[in-house]
C-alpha positions in Angstrom: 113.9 49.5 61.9 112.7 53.0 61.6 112.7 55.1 58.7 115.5 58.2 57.7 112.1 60.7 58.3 112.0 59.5 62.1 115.7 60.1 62.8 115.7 63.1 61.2 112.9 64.1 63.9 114.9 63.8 66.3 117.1 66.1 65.8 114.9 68.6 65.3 113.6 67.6 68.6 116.2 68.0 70.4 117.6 71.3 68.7 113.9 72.7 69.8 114.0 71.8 73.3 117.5 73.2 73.8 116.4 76.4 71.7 113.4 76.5 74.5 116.0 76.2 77.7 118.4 78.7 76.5 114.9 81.3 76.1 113.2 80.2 79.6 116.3 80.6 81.1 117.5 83.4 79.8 116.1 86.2 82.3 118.3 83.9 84.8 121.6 83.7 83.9 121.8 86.4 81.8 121.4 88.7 85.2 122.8 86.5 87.5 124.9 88.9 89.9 123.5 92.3 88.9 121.3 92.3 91.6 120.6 96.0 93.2 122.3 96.2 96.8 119.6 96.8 99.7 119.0 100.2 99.9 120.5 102.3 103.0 118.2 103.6 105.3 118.0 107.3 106.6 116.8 107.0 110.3 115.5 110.1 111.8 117.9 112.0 114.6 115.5 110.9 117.4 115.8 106.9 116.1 119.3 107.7 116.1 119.2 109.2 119.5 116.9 105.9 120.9 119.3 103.4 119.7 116.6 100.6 119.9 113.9 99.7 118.0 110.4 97.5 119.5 113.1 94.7 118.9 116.2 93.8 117.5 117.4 96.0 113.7 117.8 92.3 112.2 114.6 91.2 113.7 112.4 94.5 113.0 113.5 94.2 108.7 112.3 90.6 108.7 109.5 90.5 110.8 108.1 94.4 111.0 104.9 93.7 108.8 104.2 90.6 111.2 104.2 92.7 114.2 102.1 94.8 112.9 100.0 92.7 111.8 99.7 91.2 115.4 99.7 94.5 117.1 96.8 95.7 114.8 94.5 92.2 115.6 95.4 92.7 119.6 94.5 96.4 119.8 91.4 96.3 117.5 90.2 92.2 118.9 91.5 92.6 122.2 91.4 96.1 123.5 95.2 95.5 124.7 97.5 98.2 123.6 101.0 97.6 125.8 103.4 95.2 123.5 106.0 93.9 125.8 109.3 93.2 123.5 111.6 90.4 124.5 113.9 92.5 126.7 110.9 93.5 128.4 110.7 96.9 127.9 106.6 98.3 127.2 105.4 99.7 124.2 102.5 101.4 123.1 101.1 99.0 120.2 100.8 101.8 118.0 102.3 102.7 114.3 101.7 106.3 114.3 102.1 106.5 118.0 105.6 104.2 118.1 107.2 103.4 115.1 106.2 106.7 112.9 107.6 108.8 116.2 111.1 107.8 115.1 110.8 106.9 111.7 108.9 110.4 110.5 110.7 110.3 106.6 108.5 107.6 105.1 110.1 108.6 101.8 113.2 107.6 103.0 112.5 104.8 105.4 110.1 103.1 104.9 109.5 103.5 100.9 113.3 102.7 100.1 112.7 99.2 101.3 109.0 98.6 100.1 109.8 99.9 96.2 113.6 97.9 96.3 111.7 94.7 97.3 108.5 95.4 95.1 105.8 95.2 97.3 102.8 97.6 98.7 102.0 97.7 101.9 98.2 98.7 103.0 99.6 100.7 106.4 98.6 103.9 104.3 94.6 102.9 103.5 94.2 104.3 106.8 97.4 105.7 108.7 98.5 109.2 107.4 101.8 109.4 106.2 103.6 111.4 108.7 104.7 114.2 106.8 101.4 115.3 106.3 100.2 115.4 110.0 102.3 118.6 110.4 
């Protein structure tokens, strides 16, 4: 049988490890719906007047960097600079050449999206932002 000091344990126990949910989990449900909306996005009059993008909007906000990413490997590895998009329509493979011709206010386009999802893209190590090329 064990002794009152054991039981008594126990309690204590169990008062701590609830003590240490409520903290860990705190951050959680303590903002739970007060999520930021996704910022809107100014597009440029000539994106406007395009009315198409290298692919689909939905497609180009999930899988832009990929692209990219792809485009940059082709053109540099492979000397191929045409990027054929699934309706297929020909691009130049080409960020300052294709996407920065539309999307010129990096302030507003592309940086909304980058700072509202926290993350730092490396385009700018060696593209110039567009704004200062005039």
């Amino acid at each position: 049988m064990p002794n009152n000091q054991t039981m008594y344990d126990k309690g204590k126990v169990v008062v701590g490890l609830c003590i240490f949910v409520i903290l860990v989990t705190f951050p959680v449900w303590y903002n739970l719906g007060k999520a930021a909306p996704a910022p809107e996005l100014v597009l440029s009059d000539k994106a406007k007047a395009a009315k198409e993008c290298v692919e689909e909007t939905s497609y180009m906000k999930a899988e832009h960097m990929q692209i990219l990413d792809v485009w940059r490997d082709t053109v540099v590895r492979d000397a191929k600079r045409v990027y054929v998009n699934s309706k297929g329509k020909e691009y130049e493979m080409s960020l300052s050449n294709t996407c920065l011709d539309c999307h010129v206010e990096k302030a507003q386009f592309c940086d909304k999206c980058h700072d509202y999802a926290s993350v730092t893209p490396y385009c700018w190590d060696c593209h110039i932002d567009p704004k200062e090329m005039k």
